[in-house]
N, C-alpha and C positions, 0 to 999 in steps of 0.2 A: 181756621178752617181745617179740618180732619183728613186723614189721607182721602178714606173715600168720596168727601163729598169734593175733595179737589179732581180726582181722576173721573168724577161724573161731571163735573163741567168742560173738562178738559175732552172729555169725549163729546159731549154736545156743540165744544168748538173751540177745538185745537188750536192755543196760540203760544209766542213764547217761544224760547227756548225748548222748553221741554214738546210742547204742542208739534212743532216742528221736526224735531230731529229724534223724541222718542216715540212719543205716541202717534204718528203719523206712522213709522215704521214695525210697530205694534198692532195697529191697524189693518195695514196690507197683508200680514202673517196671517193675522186671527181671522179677516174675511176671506182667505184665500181661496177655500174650498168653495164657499159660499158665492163668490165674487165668479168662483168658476160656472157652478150652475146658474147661476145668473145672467153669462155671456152663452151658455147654452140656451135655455130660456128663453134670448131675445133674437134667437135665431138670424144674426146679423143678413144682410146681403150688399153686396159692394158698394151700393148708391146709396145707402140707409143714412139717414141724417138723424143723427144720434143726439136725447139730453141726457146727461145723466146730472140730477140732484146730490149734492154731498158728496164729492169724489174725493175727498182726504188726502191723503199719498199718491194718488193718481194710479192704483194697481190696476184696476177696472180700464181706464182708460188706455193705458199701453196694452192691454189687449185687443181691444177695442179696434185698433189705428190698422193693425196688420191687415186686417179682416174686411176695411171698408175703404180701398183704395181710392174708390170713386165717391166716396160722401165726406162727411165731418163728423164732428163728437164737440158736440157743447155741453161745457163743467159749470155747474151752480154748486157755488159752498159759502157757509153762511160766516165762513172763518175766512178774512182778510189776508192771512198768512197762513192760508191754505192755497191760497190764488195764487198766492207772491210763489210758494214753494213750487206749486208745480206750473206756476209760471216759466221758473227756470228750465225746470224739467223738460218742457216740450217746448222750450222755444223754438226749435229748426221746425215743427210738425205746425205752430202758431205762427210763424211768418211763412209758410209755407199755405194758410188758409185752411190748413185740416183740423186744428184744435181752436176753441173759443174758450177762454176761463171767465167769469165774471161771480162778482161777489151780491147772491141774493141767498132768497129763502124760499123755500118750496111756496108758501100762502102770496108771496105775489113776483110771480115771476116774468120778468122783464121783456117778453117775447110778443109776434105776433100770435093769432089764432092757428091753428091745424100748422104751425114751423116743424116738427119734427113727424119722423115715419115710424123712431120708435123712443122710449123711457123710460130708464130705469131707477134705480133708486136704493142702498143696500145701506143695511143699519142707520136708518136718518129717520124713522116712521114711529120711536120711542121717543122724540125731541117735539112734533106736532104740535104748534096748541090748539090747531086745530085741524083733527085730521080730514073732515070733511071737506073744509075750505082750500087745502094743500091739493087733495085729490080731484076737485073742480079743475085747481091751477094745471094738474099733469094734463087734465083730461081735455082742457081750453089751447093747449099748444101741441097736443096729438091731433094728428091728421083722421079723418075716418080711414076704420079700419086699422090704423095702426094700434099696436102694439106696449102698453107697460106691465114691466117686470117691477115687482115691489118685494127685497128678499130684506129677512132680517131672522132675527131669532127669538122662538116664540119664548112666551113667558117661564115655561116648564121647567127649560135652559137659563134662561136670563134671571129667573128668582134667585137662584142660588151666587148670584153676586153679590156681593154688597155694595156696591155703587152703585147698584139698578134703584135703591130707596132715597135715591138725592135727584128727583127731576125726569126719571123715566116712567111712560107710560105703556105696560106691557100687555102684549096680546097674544093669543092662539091663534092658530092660522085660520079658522074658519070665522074669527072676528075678523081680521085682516080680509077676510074674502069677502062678507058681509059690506064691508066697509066701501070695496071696488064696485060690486053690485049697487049699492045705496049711489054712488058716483055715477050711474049709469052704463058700466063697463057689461059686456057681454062675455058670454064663454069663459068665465072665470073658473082658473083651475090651480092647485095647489101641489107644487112638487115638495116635495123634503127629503134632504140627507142627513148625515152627519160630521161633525170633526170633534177636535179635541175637545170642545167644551159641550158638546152636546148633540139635541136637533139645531139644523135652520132651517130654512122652507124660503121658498120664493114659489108668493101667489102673480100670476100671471092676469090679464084682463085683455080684451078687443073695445076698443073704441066703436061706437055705433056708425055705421053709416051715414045716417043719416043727421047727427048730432054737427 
């Protein structure tokens, strides 16, 4: 196996030694910016009962916690020793009743219907294999009315990796948009910044009322 097609699986689902202790902490650096507009984005409020899909490192997450004293934060990661890591992590916030980790994947997620108020999701939307079917799942355990944040980096950025050609499925932000709309999402709107590697963008959506 070649470096880059190891560091493309290794990002699609951090295990291992290395999964753990480098590129988990790799991770949290490189989405940092990203990670930030994204908790902007989801415009927290204290009783918010929070999913977030592919928490890696858990950097999202401990921001998350301060912000919603009166709700939770449940972690989906498709990495078994992503659980276990930030298992330890938050263990006083997890027996305490305000974090939930479990080991799924966006396409079938283990919840009831309308469970959360809001959803987010950051760099996990190039791994899909099916992004329709994943975006049902956000959209089947959002409450109406609430709220997901879908950020990553569009293709512009992310071609010039080379590990984006071992497994990644890359898109611009108005495919990403397209995509929440085809889901049924309303008021769908597109932020983008920058950091060191380039654009990201986190497309936003509203759940229908009615749905």
């Amino acid at each position: 196996m070649g470096r880059h097609s190891f560091i493309a699986r290794q990002l699609r689902k951090p295990s291992g030694i290395y999964g753990k202790y480098v590129l988990s902490r790799y991770m949290n650096k490189a989405d940092a910016d990203l990670n930030t507009q994204t908790l902007t984005s989801l415009d927290l409020q204290p009783d918010d009962r929070v999913l977030e899909v592919g928490f890696g490192g858990g950097d999202l997450i401990s921001r998350m916690l301060p912000l919603i004293d009166k709700g939770s934060v449940t972690g989906v990661d498709y990495s078994s020793d992503m659980v276990a890591l930030c298992g330890k992590r938050f263990s006083p916030s997890i027996a305490a009743g305000q974090v939930e980790l479990i080991c799924a994947n966006a396409e079938a997620l283990p919840f009831e219907a309308d469970s959360f108020s809001k959803v987010c999701t950051v760099s996990t939307i190039y791994f899909w294999s099916q992004p329709a079917v994943a975006l049902d799942e956000l959209s089947r355990v959002l409450r109406p009315n609430g709220r997901l944040v879908v950020g990553f980096v569009p293709r512009s950025t992310m071609s010039k990796f080379p590990e984006t050609e071992h497994g990644f499925t890359l898109y611009d932000s108005e495919e990403v948009a397209q995509l929440l709309r085809e889901a049924g999402f309303r008021e769908v709107n597109t932020i983008t910044g920058t950091d060191r590697r380039g654009e990201f963008a986190c497309v936003i959506g509203e759940k229908n009322a009615e749905d």
